[in-house]
mmCIF file of the N, C-alpha and C atoms, coordinates in Angstrom:
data_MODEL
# 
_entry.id   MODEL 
# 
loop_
_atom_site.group_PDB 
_atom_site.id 
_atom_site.type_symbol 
_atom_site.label_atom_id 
_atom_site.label_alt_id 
_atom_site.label_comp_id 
_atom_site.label_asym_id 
_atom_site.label_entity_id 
_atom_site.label_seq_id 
_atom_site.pdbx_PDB_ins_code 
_atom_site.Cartn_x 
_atom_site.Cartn_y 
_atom_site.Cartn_z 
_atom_site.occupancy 
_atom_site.B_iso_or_equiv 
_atom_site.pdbx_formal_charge 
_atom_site.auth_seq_id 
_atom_site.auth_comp_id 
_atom_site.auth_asym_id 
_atom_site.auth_atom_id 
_atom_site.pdbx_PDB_model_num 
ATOM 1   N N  . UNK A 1 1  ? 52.462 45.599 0.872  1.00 0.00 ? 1  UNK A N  1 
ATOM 2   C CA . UNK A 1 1  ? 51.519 46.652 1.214  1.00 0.00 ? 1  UNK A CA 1 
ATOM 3   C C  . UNK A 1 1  ? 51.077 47.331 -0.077 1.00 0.00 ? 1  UNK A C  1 
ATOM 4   N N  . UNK A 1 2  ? 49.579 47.893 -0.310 1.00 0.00 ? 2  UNK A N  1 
ATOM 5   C CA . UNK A 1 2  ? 49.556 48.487 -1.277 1.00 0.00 ? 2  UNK A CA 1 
ATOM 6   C C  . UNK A 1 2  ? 49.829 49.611 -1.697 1.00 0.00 ? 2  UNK A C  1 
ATOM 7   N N  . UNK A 1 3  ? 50.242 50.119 -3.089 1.00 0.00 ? 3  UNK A N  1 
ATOM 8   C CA . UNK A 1 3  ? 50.771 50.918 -3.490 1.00 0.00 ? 3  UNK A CA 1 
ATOM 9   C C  . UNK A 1 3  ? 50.170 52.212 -3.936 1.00 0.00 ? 3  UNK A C  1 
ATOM 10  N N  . UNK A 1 4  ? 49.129 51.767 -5.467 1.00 0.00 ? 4  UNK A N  1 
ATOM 11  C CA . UNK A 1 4  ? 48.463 52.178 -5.790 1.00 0.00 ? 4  UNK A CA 1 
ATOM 12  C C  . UNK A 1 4  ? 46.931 53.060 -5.208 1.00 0.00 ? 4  UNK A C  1 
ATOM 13  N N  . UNK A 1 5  ? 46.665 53.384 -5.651 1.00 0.00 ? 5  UNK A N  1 
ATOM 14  C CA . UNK A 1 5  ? 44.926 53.871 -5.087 1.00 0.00 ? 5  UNK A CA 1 
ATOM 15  C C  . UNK A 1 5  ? 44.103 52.817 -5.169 1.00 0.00 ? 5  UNK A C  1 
ATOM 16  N N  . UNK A 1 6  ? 44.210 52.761 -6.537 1.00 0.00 ? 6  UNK A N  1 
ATOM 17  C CA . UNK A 1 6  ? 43.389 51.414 -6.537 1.00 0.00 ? 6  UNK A CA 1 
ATOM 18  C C  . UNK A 1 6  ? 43.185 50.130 -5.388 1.00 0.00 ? 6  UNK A C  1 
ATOM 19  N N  . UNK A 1 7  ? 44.872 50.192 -5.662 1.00 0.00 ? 7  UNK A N  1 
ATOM 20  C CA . UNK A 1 7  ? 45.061 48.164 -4.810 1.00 0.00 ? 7  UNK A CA 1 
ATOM 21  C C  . UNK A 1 7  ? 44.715 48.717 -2.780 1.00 0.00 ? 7  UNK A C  1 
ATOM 22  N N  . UNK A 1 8  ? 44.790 50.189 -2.608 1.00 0.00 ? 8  UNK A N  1 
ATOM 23  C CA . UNK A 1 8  ? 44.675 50.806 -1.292 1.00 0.00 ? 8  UNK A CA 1 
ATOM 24  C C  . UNK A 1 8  ? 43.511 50.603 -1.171 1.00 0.00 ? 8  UNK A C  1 
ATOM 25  N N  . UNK A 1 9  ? 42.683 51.096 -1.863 1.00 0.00 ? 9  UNK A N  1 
ATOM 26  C CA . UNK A 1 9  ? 40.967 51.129 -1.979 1.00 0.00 ? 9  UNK A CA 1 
ATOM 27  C C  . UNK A 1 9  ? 40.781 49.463 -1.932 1.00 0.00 ? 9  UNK A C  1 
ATOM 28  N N  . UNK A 1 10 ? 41.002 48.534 -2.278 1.00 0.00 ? 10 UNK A N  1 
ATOM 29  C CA . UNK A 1 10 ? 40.356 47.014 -2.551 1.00 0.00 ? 10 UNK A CA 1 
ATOM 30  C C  . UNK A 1 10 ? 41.297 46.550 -1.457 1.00 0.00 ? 10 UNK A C  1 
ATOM 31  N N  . UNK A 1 11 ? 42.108 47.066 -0.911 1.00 0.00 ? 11 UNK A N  1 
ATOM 32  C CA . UNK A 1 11 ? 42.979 46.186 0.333  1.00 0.00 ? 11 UNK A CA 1 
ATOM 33  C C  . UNK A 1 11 ? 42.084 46.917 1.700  1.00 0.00 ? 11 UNK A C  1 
ATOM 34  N N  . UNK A 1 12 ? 41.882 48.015 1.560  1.00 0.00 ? 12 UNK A N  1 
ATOM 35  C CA . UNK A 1 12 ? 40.572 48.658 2.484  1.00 0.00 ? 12 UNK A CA 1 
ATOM 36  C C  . UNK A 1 12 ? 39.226 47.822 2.401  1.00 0.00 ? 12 UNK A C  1 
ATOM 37  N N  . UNK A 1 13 ? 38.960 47.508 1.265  1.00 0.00 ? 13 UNK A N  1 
ATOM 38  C CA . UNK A 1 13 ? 37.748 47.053 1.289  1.00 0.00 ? 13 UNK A CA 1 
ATOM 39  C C  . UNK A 1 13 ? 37.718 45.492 1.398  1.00 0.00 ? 13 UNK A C  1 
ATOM 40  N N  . UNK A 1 14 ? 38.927 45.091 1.283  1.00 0.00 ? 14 UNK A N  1 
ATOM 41  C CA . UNK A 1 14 ? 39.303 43.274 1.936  1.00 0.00 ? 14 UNK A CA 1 
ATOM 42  C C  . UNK A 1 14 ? 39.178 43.391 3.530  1.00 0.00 ? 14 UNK A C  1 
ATOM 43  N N  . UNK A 1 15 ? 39.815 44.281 4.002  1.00 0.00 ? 15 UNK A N  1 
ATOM 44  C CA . UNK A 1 15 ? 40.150 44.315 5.475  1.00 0.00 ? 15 UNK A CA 1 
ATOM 45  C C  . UNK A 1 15 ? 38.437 44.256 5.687  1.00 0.00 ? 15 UNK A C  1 
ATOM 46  N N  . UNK A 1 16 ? 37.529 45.120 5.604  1.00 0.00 ? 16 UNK A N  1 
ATOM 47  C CA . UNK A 1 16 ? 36.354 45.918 5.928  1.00 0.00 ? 16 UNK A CA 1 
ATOM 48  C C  . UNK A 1 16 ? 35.681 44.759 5.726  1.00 0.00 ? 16 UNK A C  1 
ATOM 49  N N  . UNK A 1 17 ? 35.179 43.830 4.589  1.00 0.00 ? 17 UNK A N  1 
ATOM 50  C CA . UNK A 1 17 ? 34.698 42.325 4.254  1.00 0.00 ? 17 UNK A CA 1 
ATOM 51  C C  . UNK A 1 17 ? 34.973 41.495 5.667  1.00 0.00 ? 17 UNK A C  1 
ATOM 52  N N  . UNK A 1 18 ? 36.551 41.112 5.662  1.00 0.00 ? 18 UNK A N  1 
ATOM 53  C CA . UNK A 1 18 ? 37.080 40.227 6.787  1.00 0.00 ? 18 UNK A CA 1 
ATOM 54  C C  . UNK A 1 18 ? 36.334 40.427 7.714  1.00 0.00 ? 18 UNK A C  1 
ATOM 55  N N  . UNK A 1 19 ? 36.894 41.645 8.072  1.00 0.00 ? 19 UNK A N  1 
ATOM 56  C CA . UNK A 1 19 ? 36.298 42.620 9.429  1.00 0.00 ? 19 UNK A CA 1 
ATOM 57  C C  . UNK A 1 19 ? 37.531 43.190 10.496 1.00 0.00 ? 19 UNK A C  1 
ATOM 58  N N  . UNK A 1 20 ? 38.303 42.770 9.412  1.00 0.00 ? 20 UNK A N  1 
ATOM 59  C CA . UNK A 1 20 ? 39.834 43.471 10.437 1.00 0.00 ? 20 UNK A CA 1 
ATOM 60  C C  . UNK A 1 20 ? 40.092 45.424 10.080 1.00 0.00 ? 20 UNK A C  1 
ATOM 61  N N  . UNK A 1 21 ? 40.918 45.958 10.860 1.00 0.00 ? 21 UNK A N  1 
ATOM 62  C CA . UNK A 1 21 ? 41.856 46.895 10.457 1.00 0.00 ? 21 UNK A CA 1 
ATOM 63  C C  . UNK A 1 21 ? 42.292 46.731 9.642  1.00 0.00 ? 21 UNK A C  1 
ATOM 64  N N  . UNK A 1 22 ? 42.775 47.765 8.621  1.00 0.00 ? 22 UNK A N  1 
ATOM 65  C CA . UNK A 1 22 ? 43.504 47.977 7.105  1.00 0.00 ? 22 UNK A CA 1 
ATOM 66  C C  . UNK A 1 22 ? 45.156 47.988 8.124  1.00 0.00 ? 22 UNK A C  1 
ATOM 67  N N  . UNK A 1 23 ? 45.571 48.285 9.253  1.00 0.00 ? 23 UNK A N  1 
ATOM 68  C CA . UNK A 1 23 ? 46.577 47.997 9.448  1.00 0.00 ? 23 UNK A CA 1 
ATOM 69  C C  . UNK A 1 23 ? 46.928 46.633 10.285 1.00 0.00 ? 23 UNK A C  1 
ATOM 70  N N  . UNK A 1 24 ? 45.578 45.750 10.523 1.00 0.00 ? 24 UNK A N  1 
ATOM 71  C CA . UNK A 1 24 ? 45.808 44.667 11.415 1.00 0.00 ? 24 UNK A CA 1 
ATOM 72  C C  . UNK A 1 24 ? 47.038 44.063 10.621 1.00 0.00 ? 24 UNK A C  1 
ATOM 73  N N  . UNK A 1 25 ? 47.744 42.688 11.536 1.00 0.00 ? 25 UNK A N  1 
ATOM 74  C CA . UNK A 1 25 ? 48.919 42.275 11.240 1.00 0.00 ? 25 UNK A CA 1 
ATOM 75  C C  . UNK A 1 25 ? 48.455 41.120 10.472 1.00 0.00 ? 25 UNK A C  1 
ATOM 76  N N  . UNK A 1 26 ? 49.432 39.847 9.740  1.00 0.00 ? 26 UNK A N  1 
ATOM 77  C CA . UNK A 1 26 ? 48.615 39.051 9.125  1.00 0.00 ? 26 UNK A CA 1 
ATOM 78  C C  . UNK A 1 26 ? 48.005 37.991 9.850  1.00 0.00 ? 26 UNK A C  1 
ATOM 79  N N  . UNK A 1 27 ? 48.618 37.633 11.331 1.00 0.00 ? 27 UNK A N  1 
ATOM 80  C CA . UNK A 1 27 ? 48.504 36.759 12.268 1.00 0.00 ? 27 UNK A CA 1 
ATOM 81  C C  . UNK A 1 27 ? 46.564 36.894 13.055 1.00 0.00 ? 27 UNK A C  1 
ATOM 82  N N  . UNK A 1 28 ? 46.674 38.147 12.566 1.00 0.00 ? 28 UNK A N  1 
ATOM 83  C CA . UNK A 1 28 ? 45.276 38.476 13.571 1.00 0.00 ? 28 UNK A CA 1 
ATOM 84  C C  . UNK A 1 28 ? 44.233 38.258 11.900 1.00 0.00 ? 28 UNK A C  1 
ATOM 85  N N  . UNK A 1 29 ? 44.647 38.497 10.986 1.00 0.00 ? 29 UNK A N  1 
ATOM 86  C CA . UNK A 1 29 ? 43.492 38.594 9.820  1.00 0.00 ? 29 UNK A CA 1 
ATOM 87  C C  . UNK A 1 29 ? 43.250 37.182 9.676  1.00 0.00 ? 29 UNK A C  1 
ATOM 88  N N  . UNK A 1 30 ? 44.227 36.761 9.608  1.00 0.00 ? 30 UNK A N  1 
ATOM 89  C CA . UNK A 1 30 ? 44.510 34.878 9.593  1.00 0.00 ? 30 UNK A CA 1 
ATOM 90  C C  . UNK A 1 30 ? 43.163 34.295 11.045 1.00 0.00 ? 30 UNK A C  1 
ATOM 91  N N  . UNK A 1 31 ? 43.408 35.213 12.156 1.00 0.00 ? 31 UNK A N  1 
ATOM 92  C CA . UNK A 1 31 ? 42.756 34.773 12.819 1.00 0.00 ? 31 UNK A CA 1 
ATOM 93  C C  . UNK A 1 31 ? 40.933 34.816 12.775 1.00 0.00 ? 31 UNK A C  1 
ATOM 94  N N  . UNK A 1 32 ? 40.576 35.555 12.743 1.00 0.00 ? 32 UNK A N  1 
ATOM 95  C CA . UNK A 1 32 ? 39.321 36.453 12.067 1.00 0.00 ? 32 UNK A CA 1 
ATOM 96  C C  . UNK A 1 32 ? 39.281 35.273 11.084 1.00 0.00 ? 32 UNK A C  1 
ATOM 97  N N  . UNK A 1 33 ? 39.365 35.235 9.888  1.00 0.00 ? 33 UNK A N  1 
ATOM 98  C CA . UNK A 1 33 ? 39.061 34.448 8.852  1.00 0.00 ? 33 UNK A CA 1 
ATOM 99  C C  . UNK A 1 33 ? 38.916 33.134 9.487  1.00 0.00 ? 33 UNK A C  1 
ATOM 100 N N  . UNK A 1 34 ? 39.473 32.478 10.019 1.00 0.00 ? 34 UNK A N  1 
ATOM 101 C CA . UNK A 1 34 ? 39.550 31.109 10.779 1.00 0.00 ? 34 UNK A CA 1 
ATOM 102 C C  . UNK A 1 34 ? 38.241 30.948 11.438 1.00 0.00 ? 34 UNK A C  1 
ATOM 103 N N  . UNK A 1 35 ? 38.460 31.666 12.342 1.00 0.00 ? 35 UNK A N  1 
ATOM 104 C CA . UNK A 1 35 ? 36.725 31.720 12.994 1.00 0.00 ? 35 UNK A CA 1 
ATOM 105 C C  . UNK A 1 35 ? 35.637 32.036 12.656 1.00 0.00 ? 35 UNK A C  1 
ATOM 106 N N  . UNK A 1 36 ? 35.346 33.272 11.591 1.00 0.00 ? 36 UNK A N  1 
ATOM 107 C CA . UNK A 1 36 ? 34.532 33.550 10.798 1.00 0.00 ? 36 UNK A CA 1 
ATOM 108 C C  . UNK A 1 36 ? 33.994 32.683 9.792  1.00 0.00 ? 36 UNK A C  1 
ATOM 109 N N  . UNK A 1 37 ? 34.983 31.714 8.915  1.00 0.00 ? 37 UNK A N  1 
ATOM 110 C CA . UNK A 1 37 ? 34.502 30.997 8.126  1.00 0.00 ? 37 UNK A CA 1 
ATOM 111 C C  . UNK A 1 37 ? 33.981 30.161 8.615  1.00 0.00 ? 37 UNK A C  1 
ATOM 112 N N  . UNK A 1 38 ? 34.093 29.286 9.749  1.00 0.00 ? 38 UNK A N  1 
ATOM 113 C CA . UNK A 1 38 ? 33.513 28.213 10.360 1.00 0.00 ? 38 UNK A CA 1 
ATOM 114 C C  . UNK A 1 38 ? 32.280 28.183 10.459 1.00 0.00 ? 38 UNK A C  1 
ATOM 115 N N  . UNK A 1 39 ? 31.614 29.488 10.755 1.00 0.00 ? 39 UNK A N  1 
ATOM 116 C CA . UNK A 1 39 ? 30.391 29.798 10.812 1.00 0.00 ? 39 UNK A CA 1 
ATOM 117 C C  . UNK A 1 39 ? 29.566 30.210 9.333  1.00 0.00 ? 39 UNK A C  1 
ATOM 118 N N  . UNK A 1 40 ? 30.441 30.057 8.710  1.00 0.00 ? 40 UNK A N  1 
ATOM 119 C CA . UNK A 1 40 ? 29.920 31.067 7.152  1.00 0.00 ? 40 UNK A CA 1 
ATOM 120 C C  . UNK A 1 40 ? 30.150 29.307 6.026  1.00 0.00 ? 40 UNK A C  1 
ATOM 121 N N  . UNK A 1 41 ? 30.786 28.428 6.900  1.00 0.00 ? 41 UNK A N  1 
ATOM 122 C CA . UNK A 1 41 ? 30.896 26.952 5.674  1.00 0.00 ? 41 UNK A CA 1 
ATOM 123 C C  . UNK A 1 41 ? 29.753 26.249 5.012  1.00 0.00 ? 41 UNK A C  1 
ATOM 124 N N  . UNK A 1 42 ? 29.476 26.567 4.229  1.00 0.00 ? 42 UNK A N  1 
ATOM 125 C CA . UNK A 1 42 ? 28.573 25.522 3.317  1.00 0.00 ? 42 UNK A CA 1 
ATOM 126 C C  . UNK A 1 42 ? 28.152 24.531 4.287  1.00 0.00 ? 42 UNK A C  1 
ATOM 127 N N  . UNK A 1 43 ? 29.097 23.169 4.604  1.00 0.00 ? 43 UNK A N  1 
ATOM 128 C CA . UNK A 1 43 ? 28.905 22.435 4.841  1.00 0.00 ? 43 UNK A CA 1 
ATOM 129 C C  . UNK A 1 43 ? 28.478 22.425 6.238  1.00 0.00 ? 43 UNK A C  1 
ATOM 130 N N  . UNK A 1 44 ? 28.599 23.279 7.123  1.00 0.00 ? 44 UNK A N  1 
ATOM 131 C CA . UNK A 1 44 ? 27.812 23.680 8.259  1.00 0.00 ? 44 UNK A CA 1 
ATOM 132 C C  . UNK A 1 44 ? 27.070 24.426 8.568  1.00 0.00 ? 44 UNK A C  1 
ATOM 133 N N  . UNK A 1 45 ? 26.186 24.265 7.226  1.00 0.00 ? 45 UNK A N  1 
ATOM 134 C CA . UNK A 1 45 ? 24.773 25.549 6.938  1.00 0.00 ? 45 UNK A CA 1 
ATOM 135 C C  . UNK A 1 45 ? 24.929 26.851 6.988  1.00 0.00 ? 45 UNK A C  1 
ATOM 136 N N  . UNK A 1 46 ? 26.171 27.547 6.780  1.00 0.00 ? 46 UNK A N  1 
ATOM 137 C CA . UNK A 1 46 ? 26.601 28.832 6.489  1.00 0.00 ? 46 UNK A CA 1 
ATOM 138 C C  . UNK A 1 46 ? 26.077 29.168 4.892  1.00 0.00 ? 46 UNK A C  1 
ATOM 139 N N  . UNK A 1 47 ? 26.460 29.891 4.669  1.00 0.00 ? 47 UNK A N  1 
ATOM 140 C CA . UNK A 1 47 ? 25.952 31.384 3.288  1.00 0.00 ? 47 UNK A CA 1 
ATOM 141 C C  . UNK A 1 47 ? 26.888 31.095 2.401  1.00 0.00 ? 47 UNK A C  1 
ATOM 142 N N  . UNK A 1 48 ? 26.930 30.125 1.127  1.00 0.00 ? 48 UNK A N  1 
ATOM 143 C CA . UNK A 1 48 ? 28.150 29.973 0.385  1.00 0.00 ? 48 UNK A CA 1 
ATOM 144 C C  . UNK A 1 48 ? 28.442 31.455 -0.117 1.00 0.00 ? 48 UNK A C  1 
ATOM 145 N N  . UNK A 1 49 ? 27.736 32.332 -0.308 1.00 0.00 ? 49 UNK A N  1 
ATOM 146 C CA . UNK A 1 49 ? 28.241 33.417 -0.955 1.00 0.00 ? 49 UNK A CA 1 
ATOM 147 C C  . UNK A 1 49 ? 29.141 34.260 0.109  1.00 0.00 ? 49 UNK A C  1 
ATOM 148 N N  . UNK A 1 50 ? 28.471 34.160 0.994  1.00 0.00 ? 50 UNK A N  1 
ATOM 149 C CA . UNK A 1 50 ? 29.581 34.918 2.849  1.00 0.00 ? 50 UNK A CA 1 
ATOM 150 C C  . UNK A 1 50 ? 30.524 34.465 2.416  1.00 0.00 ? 50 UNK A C  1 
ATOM 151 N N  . UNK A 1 51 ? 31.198 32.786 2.362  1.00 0.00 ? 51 UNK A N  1 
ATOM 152 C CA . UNK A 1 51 ? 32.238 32.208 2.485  1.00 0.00 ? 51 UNK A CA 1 
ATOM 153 C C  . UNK A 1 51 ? 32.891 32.453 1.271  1.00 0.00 ? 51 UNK A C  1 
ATOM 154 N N  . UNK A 1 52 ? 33.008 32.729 -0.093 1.00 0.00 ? 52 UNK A N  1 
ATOM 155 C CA . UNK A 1 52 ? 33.156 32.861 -1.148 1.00 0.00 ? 52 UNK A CA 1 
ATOM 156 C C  . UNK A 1 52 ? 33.646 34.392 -0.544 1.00 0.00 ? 52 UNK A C  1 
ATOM 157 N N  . UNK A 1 53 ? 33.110 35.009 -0.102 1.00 0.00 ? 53 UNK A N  1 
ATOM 158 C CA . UNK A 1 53 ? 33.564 36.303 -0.158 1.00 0.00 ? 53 UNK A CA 1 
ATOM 159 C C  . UNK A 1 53 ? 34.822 36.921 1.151  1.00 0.00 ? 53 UNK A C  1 
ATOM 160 N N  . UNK A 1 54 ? 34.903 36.055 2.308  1.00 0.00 ? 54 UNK A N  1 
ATOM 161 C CA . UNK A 1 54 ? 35.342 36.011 2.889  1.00 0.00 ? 54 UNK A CA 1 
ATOM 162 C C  . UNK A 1 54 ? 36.796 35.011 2.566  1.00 0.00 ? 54 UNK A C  1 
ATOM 163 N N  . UNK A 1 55 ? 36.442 34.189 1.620  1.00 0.00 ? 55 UNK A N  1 
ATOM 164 C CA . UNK A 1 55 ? 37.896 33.697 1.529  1.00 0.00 ? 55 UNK A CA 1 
ATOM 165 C C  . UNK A 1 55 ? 38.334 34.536 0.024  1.00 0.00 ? 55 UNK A C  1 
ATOM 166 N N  . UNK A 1 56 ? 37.882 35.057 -0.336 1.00 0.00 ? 56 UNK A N  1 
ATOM 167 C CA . UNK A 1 56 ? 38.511 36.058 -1.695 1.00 0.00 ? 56 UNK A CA 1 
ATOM 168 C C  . UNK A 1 56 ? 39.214 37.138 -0.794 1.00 0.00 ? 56 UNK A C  1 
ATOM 169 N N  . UNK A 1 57 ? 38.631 37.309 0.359  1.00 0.00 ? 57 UNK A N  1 
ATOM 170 C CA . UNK A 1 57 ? 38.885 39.135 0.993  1.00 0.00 ? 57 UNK A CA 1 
ATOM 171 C C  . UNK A 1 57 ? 40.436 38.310 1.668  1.00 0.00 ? 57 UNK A C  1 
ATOM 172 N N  . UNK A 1 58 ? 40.094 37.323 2.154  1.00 0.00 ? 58 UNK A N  1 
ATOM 173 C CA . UNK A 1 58 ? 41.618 36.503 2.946  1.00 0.00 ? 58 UNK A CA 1 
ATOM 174 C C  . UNK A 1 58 ? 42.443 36.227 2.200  1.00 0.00 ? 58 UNK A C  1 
ATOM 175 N N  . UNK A 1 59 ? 42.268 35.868 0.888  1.00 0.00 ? 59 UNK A N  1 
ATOM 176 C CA . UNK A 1 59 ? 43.237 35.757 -0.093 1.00 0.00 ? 59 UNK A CA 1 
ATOM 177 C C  . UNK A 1 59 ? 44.103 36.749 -0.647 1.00 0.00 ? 59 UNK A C  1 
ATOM 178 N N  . UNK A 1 60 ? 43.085 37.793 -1.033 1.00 0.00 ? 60 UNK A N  1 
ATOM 179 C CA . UNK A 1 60 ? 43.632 39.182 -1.262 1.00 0.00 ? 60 UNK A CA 1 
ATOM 180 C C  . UNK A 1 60 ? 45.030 39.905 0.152  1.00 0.00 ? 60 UNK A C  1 
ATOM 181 N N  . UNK A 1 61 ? 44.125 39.731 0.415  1.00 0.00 ? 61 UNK A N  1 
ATOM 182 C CA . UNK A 1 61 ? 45.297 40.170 1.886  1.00 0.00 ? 61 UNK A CA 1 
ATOM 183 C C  . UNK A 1 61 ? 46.601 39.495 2.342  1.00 0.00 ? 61 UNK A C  1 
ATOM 184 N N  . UNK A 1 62 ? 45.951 38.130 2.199  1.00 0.00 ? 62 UNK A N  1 
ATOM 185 C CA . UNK A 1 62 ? 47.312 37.550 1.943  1.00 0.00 ? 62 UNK A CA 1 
ATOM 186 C C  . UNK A 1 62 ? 48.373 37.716 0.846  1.00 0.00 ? 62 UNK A C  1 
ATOM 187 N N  . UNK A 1 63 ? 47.752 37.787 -0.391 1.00 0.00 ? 63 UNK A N  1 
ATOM 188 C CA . UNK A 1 63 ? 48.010 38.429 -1.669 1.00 0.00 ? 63 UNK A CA 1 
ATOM 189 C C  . UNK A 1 63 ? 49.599 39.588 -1.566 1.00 0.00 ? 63 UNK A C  1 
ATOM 190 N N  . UNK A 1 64 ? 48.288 40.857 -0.744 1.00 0.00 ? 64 UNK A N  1 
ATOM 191 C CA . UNK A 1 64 ? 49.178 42.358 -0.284 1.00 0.00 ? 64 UNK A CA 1 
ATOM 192 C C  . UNK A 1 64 ? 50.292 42.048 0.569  1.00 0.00 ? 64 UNK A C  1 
ATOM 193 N N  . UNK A 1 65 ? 50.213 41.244 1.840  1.00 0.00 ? 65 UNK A N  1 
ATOM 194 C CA . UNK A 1 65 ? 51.219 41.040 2.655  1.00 0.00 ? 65 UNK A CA 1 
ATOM 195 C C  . UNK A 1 65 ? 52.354 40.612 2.267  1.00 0.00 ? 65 UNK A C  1 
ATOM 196 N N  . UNK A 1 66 ? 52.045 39.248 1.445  1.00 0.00 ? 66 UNK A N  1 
ATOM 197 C CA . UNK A 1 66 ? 53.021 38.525 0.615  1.00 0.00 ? 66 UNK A CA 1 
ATOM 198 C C  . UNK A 1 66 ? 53.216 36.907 1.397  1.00 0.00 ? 66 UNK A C  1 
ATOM 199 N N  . UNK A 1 67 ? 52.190 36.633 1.764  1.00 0.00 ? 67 UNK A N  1 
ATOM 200 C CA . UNK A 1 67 ? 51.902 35.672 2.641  1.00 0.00 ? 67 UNK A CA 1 
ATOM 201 C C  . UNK A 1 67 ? 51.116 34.148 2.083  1.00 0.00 ? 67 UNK A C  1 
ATOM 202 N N  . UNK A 1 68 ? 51.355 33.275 2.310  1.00 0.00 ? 68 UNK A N  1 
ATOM 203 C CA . UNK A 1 68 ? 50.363 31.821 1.781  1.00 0.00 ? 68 UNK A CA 1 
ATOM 204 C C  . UNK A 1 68 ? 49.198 31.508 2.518  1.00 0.00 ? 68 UNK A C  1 
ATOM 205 N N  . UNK A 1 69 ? 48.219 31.643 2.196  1.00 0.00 ? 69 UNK A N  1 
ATOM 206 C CA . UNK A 1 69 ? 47.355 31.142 2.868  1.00 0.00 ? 69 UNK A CA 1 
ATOM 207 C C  . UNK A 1 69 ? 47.254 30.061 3.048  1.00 0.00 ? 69 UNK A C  1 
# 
């Protein structure tokens, strides 16, 4: 979980990207990202920059939790 202001502020603003709660669990952010990207993939005429940004915000979070994506 984050500590700082900083890493609070950019773990707020990962959640807010995703589109989850800053307190969702990792099972539900995991979930969100799953479905979201599908629609956001390059290779299925999605927004490479959406997807780029959506898997940085999933990473991060996974990051805070302490989790593998």
């Amino acid at each position: 979980v984050a500590t700082t202001n900083m890493e609070r502020e950019s773990y707020e603003e990962a959640c807010a990207t995703l589109g989850v709660e800053a307190g969702a669990s990792w099972a539900e952010a995991k979930k969100v990202y799953q479905a979201k990207v599908q629609f956001a993939h390059p290779d299925r005429g999605g927004d490479p920059d959406r997807f780029k940004r959506l898997t940085r915000a999933y990473e991060y979070i996974a990051k805070v939790k302490g989790e593998n994506p």
